[in-house]
N, CA and C atoms as a LAMMPS dump frame, in Angstrom:
ITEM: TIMESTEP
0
ITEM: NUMBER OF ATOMS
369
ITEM: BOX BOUNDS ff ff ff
-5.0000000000000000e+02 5.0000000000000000e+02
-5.0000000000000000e+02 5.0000000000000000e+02
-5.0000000000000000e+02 5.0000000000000000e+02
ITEM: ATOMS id mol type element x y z
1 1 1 N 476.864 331.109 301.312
2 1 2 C 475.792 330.239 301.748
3 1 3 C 474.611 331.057 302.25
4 2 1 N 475.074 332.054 303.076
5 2 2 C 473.622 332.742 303.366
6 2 3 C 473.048 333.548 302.553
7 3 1 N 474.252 333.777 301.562
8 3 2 C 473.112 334.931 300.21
9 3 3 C 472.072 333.842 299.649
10 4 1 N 472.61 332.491 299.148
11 4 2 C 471.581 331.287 299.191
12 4 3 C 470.498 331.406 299.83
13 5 1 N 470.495 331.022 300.948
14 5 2 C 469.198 331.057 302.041
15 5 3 C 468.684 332.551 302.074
16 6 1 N 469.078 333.139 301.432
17 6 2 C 468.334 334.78 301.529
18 6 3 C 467.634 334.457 300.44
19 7 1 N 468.309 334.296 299.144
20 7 2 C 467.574 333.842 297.611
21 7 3 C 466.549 333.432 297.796
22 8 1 N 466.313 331.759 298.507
23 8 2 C 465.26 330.949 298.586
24 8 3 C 464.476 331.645 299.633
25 9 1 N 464.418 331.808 300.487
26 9 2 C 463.651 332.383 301.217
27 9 3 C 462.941 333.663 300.694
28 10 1 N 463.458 334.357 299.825
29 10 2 C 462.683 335.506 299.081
30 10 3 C 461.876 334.624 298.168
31 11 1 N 462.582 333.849 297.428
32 11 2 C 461.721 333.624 296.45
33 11 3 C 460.395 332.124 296.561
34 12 1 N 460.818 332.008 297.825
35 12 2 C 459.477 331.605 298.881
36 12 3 C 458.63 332.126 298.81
37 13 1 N 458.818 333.223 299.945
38 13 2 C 457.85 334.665 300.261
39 13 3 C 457.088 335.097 298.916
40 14 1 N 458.213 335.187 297.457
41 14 2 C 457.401 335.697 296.725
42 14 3 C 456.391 334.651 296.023
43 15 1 N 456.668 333.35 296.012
44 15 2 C 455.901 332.396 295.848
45 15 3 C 454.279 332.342 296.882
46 16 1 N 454.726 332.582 297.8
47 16 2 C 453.305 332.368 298.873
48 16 3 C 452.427 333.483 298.375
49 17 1 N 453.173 334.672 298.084
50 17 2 C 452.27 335.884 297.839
51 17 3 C 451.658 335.587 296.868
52 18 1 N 452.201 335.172 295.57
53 18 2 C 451.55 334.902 294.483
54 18 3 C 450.074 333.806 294.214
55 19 1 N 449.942 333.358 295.562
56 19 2 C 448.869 331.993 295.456
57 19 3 C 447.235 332.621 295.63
58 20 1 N 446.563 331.773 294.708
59 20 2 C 445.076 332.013 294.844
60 20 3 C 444.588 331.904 295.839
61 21 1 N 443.514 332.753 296.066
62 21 2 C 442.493 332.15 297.452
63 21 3 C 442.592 330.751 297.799
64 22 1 N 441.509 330.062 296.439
65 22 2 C 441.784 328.3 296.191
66 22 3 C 442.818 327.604 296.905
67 23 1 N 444.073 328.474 296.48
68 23 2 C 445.162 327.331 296.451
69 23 3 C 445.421 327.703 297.912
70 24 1 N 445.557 328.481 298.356
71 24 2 C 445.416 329.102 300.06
72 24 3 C 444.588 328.111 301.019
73 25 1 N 443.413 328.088 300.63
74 25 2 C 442.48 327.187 300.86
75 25 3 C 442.775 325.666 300.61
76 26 1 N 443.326 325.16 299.802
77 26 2 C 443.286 323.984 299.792
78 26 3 C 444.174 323.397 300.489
79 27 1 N 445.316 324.314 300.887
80 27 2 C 446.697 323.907 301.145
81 27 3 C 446.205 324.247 302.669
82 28 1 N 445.575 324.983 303.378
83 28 2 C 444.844 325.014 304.423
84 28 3 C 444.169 323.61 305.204
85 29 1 N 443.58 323.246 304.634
86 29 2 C 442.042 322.075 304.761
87 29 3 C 443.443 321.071 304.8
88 30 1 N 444.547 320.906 303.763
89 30 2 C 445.405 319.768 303.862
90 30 3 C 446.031 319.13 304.246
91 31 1 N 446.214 320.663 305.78
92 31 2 C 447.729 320.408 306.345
93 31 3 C 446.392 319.982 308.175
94 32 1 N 445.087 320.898 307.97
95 32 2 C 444.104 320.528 308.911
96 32 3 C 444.15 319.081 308.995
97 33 1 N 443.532 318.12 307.694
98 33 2 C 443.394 317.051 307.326
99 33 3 C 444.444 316.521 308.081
100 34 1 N 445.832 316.365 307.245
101 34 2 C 446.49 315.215 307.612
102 34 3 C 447.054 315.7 308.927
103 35 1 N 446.706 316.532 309.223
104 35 2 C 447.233 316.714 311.131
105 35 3 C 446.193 315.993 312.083
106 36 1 N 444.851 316.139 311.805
107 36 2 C 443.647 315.023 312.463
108 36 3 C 444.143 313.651 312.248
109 37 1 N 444.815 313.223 310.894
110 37 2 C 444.611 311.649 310.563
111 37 3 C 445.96 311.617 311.836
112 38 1 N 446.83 312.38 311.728
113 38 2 C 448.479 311.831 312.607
114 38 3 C 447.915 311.728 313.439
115 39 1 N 447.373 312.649 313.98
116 39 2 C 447.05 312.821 315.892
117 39 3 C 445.624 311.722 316.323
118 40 1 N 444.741 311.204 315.269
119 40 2 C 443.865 310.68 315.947
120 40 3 C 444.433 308.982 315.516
121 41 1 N 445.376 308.785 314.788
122 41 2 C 445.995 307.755 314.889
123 41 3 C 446.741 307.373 316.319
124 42 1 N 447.557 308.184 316.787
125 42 2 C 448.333 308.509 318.379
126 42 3 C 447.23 307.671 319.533
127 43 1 N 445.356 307.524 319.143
128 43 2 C 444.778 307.253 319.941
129 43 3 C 444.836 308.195 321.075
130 44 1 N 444.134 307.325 322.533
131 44 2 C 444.037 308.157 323.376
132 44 3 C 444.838 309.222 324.183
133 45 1 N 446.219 308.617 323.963
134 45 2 C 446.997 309.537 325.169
135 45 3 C 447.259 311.042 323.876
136 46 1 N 447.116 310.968 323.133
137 46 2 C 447.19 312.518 321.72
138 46 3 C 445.909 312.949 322.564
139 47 1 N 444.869 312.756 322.923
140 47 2 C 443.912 313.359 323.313
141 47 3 C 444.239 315.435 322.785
142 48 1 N 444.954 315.584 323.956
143 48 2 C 445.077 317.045 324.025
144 48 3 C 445.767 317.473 322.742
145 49 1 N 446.484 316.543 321.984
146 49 2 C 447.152 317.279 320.697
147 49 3 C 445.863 317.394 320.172
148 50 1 N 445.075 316.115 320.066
149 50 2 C 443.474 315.829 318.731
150 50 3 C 443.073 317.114 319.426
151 51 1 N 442.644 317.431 320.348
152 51 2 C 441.535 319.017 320.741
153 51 3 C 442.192 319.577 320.183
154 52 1 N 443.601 320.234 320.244
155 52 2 C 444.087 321.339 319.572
156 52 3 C 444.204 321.541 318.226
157 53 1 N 444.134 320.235 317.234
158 53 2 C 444.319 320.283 315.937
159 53 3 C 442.554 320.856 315.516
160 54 1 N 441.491 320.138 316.518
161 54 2 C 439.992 320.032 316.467
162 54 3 C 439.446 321.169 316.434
163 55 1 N 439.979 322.317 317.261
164 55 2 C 439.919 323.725 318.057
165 55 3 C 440.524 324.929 316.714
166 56 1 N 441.328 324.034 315.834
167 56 2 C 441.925 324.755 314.772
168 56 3 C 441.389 324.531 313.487
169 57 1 N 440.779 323.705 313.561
170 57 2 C 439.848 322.614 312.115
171 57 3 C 438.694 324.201 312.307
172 58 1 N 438.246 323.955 313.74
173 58 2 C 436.969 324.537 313.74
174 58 3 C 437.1 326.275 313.652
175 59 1 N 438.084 326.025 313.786
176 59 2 C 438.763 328.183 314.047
177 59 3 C 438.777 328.292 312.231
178 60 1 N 439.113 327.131 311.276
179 60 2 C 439.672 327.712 310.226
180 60 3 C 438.051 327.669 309.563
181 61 1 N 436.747 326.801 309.855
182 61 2 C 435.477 326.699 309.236
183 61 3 C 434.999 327.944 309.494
184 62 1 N 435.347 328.327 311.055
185 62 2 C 434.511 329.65 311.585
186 62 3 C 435.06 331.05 310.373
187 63 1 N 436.089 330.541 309.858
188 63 2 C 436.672 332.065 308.751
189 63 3 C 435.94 331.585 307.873
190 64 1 N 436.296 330.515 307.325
191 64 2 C 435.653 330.301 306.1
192 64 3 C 433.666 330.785 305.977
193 65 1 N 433.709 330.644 307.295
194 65 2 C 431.585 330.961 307.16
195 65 3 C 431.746 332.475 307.623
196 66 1 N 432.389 333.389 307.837
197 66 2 C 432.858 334.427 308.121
198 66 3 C 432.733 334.894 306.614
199 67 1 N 433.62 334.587 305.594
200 67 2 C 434.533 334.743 304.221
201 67 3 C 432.939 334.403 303.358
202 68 1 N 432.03 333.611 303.719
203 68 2 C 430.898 333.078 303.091
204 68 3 C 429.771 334.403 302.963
205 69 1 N 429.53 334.39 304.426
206 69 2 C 428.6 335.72 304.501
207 69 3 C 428.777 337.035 304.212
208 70 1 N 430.355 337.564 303.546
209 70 2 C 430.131 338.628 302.758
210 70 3 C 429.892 338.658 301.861
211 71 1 N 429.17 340.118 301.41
212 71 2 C 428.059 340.464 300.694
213 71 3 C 428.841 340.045 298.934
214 72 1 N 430.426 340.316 299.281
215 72 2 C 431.048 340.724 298.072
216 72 3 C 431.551 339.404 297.425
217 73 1 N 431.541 338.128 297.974
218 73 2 C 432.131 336.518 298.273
219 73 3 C 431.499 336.281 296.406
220 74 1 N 432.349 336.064 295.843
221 74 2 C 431.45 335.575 294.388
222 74 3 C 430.943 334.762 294.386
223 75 1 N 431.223 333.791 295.048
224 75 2 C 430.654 331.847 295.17
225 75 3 C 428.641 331.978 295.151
226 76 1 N 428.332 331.376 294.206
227 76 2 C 427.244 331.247 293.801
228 76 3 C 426.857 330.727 295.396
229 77 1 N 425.067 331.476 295.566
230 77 2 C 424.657 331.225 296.738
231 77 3 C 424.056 329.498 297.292
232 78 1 N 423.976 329.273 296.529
233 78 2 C 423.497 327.659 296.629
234 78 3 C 425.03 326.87 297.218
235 79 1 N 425.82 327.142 296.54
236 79 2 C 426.944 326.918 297.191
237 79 3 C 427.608 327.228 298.524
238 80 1 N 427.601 328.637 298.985
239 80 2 C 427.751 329.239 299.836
240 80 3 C 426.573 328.35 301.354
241 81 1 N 425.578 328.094 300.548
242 81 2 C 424.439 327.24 301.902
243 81 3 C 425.11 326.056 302.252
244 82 1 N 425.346 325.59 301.502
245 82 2 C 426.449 324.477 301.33
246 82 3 C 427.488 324.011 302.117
247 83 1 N 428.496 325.054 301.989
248 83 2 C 429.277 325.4 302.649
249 83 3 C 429.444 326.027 304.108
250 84 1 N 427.843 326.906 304.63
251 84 2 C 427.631 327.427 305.663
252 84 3 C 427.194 326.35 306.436
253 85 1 N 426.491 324.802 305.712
254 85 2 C 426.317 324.135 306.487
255 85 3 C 427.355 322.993 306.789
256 86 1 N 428.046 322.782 305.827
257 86 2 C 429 322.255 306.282
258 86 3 C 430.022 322.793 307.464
259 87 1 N 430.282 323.9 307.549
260 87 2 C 430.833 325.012 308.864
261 87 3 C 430.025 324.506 310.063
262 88 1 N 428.695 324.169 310.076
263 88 2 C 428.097 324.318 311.041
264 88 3 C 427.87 322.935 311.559
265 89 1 N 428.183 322.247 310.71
266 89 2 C 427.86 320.979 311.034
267 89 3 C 429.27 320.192 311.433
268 90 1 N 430.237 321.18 311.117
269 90 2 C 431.838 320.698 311.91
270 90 3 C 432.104 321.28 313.271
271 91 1 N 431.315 322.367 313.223
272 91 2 C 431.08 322.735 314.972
273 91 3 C 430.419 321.804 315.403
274 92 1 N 429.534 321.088 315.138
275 92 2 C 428.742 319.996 316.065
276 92 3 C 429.149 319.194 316.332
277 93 1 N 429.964 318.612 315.241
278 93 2 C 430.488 317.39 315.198
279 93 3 C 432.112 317.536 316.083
280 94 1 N 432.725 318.677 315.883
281 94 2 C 434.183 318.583 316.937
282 94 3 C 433.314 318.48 318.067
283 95 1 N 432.402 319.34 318.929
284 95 2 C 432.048 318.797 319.787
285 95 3 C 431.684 318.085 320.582
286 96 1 N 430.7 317.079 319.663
287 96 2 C 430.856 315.309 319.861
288 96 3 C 431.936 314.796 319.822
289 97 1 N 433.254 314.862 319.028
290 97 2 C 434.451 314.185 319.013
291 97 3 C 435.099 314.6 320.413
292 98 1 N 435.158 316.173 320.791
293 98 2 C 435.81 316.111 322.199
294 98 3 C 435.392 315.492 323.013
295 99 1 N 434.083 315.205 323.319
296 99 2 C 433.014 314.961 324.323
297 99 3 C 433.229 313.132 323.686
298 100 1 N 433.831 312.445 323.112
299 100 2 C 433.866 311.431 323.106
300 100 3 C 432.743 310.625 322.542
301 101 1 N 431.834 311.165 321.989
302 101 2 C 430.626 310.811 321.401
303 101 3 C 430.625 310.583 319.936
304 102 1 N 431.816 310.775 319.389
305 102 2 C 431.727 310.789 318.014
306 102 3 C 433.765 310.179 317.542
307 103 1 N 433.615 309.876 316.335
308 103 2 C 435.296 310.51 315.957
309 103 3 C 435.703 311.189 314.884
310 104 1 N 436.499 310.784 314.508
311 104 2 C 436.706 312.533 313.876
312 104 3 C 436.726 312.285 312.251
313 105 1 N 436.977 311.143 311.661
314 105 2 C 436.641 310.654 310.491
315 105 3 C 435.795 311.64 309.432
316 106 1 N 434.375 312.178 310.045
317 106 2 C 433.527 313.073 309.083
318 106 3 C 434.193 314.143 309.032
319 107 1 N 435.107 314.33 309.888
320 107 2 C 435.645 315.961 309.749
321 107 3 C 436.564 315.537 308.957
322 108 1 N 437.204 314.738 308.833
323 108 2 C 438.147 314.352 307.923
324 108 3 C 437.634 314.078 306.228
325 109 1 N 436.329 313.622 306.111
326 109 2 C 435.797 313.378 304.926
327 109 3 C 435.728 314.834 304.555
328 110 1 N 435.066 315.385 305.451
329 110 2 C 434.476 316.826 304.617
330 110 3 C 435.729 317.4 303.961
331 111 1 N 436.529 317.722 305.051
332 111 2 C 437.593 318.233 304.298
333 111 3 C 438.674 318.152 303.374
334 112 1 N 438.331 316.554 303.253
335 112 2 C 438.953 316.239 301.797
336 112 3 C 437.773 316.481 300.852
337 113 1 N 436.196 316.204 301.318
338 113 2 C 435.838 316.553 299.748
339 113 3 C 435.686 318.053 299.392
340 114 1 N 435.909 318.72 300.377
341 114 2 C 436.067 320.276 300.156
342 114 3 C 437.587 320.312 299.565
343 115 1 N 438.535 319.711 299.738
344 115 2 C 439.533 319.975 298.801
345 115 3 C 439.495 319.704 297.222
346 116 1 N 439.235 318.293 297.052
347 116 2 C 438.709 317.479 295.879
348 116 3 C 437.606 319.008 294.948
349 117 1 N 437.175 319.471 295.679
350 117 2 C 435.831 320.624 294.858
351 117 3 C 436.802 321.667 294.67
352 118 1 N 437.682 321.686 295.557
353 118 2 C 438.97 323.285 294.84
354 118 3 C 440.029 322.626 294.477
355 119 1 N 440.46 321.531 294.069
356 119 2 C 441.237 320.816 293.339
357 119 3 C 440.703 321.216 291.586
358 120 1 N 439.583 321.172 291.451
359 120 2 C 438.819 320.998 289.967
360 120 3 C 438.754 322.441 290.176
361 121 1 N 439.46 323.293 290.636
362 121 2 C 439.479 325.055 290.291
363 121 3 C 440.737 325.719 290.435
364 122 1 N 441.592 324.624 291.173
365 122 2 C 443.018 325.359 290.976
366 122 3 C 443.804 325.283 290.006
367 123 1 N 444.67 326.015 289.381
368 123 2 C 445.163 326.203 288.14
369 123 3 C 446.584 326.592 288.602
């Protein structure tokens, strides 16, 4: 049984290694996504789970506009503006959602239609 669970578990590992940026990325934004929809369903008393999923939405945009502004990033630059503003405009917006001024819905749109755009590139 445990040479089993050694098997799968390698051939996990060698599965994860093998994945595209894309698919890295999409599977990223997905697990962001449907962790906002669970926790902001919970309503108010999730409060502190929603910041922490919010705090991680925004930690994973801050790489991605990180990953944008190098020099070496192939993504056509019109795209890349795109994308830098969408980063920037999910920092604004978690901040209104903590601060109770907003909810979290647009962060949720974006990041499905940022999946939907690396959906039509993963292979």
């Amino acid at each position: 049984m445990n040479a089993a669970i050694n098997a799968r578990n390698a051939y996990r590992a060698a599965q994860t290694s093998t994945r595209s940026f894309k698919e890295t990325e999409y599977e990223l934004l997905g697990q962001m996504t449907r962790r906002m929809i669970a926790i902001s369903r919970k309503g108010k008393p999730a409060f502190g789970e929603l910041a922490s999923a919010l705090h991680e939405n925004r930690l994973m945009w801050s790489t991605f506009n990180v990953d944008l502004a190098n020099k070496d990033n192939p993504i056509p630059q019109d795209l890349k503006d795109k994308l830098a503003y969408l980063s920037e405009f999910t920092r604004q917006h978690t901040t209104k959602v903590l601060s109770g001024e907003a909810n979290v819905a647009p962060l949720v749109e974006i990041n499905t239609a940022v999946m939907r755009g690396l959906r039509g590139g993963v292979k």
